[in-house]
Phi, psi and omega in degrees: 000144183261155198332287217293000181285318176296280187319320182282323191273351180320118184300170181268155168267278192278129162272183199276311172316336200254312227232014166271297184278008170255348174288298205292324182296322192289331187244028158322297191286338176276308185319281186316333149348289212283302187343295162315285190285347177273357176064013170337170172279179194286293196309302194303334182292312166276350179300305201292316175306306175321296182316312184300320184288345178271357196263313168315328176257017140277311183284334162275330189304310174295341161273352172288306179298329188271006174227350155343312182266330170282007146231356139123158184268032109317328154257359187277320218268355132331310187281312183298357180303305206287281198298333151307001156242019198295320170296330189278348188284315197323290171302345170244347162297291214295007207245299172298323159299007171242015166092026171265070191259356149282320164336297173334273176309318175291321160337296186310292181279309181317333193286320173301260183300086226162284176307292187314312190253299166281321154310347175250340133332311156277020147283309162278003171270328200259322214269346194256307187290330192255352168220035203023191172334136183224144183273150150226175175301068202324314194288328152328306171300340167292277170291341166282344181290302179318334178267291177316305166279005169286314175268336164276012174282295159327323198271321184290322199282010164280317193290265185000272172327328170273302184285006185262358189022066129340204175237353166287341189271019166249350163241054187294313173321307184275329170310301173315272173357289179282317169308337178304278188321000175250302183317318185264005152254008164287333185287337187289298188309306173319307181003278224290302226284323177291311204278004190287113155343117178278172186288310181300011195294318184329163175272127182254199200291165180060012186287159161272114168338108181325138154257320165296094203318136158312309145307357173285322189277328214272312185305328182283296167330314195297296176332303200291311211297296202260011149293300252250303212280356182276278215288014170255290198296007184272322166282338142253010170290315177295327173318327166313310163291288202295336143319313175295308171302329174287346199079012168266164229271122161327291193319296194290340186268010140268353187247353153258308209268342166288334182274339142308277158342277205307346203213015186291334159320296178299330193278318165285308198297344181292293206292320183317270182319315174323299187298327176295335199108332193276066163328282182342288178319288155027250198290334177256006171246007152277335198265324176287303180341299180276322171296003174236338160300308190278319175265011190230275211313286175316312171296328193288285172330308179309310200259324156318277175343268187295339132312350149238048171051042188249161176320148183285136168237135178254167167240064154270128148249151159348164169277300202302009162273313196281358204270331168303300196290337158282310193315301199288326166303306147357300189282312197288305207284326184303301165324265223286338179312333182252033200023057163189148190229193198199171173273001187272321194268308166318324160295293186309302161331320193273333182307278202316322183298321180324284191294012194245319190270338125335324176273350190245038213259349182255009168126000000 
């Protein structure tokens, strides 16, 4: 056969669509650069950080799929959890040496529900409208319902206590402190149980045949991820001016447009995959997301503050932050327990994420 027959028949690695969101992403990122370091004004600085960061989470979103079926949706939605949340740990160190610790705490709990409710909300309405009911992994669902409420209970009882004005609210720091330290070993022993390959693994039907070699897919995740968390934090400098100019509230912009922003990965690449059909994947890189904000992302902050001398951060919230976040775990755990979901249950998830960001749109 001759070379050039070999060569034609050979697959392509990068496709047209692959080298458009990786072009478009590249001078996305730049725009916003210059934008950021050129002194533009704020809204416009933030509009081009954002657009990069939704091109950027696309562009991981084609490395999840292309390495997705070879470790299984259990270790894919570990790993995209862990690098998709690299900007908010980034964005809440640089938020906290600069004394925003309720930006913080609002972030924080915005970031869970952001997930919990509107993003696995639009995962289940586009994937229930275009593919009726869709399965998951019960038994997955299960220890992840299990885990969610476990950690945000750690996270509500310090909250309990300061407002129950105990004898614990004189020691908040070191209560936050050892709960962090319980949180995060509850997340290592959870480990082996996320990374189990599930019954639901298989690649599915009508899915597209990986083109990318696996180091090709893991390097290109790593890059957009850690591309994602410089053009977040660029995205939230500006966020502050640009709040002020639109008239919106500090309170609600850390706890919607940051917690969006800060989760724009998980929200397109969730929402990606639902609409293919590939539920299983979904649902375990949406579902990982908050359970690693509440047991990893939140305790590493409680313990980075105290040891390097940054504004103290505790895991006291508000009560109407802790009292959303059991409704809303609550709500996600009713759903998601019997492992299948619809598009009606999908609609309800996104109606409560509505009203909880209504209650906080005046401060």
């Amino acid at each position: 056969m001759p070379a050039n027959a070999r060569t034609a028949a050979a697959p392509a690695i990068f496709i047209r669509s692959d080298l458009v969101v990786i072009g478009g992403g590249a001078l996305v990122v730049v725009l916003a650069g210059v934008a950021h370091y050129g002194g533009w004004a704020s809204v416009p600085t933030f509009v081009a950080s954002a657009v990069a960061v939704t091109l950027l989470a696309t562009l991981v979103g084609r490395s999840v799929e292309q390495i997705g079926d070879r470790f299984g949706p259990g270790a894919t939605g570990v790993l995209q959890s862990a690098l998709g949340n690299l900007p908010e740990l980034f964005i809440s160190i640089f938020a906290l040496k600069a004394g925003l610790v309720d930006v913080v705490k609002a972030a924080l709990v915005g970031s869970i529900l952001a997930n919990l409710l509107l993003v696995l909300g639009l995962a289940f309405l586009v994937g229930g409208l275009r593919h009726g009911p869709q399965r998951l992994d019960s038994e997955r669902a299960r220890t992840i319902a299990v885990l969610m409420l476990l950690s945000v209970a750690a996270m509500a009882i310090p909250s309990l206590a300061h407002g129950l004005h105990t004898p614990a609210v004189e020691h908040e720091q070191t209560f936050s402190v050892i709960a962090a330290v319980i949180l995060l070993t509850l997340f290592l022993l959870s480990l082996p149980a996320s990374l189990r390959r599930g019954s639901g693994a298989a690649t599915p039907s009508g899915a597209e045949p990986p083109r990318w070699p696996v180091w090709l897919a893991i390097t290109v995740l790593a890059a957009a991820s850690a591309l994602a968390a410089f053009v977040s934090d660029w995205f939230v400098d500006a966020l502050e001016p640009a709040m002020d100019t639109l008239g919106v509230s500090q309170v609600f912009a850390g706890l919607v447009v940051v917690a969006i922003a800060g989760n724009a990965i998980e929200n397109v690449v969730g929402v990606q995959l639902a609409a293919r059909g590939q539920s299983e994947y979904a649902f375990a890189i949406i579902l990982n997301s908050p359970i690693q904000i509440s047991l990893v992302l939140a305790p590493v902050l409680v313990l980075v503050s105290a040891v390097f001398g940054l504004t103290t951060l505790t895991l006291v919230f508000s009560p109407l932050l802790v009292a959303c976040l059991l409704l809303s775990v609550i709500l996600a755990t009713v759903i998601t327990i019997d492992g299948e979901s619809n598009w009606l249950e999908g609609a309800s998830l996104i109606a409560l994420y509505v009203v909880v960001a209504t209650a906080f749109w005046w401060g």
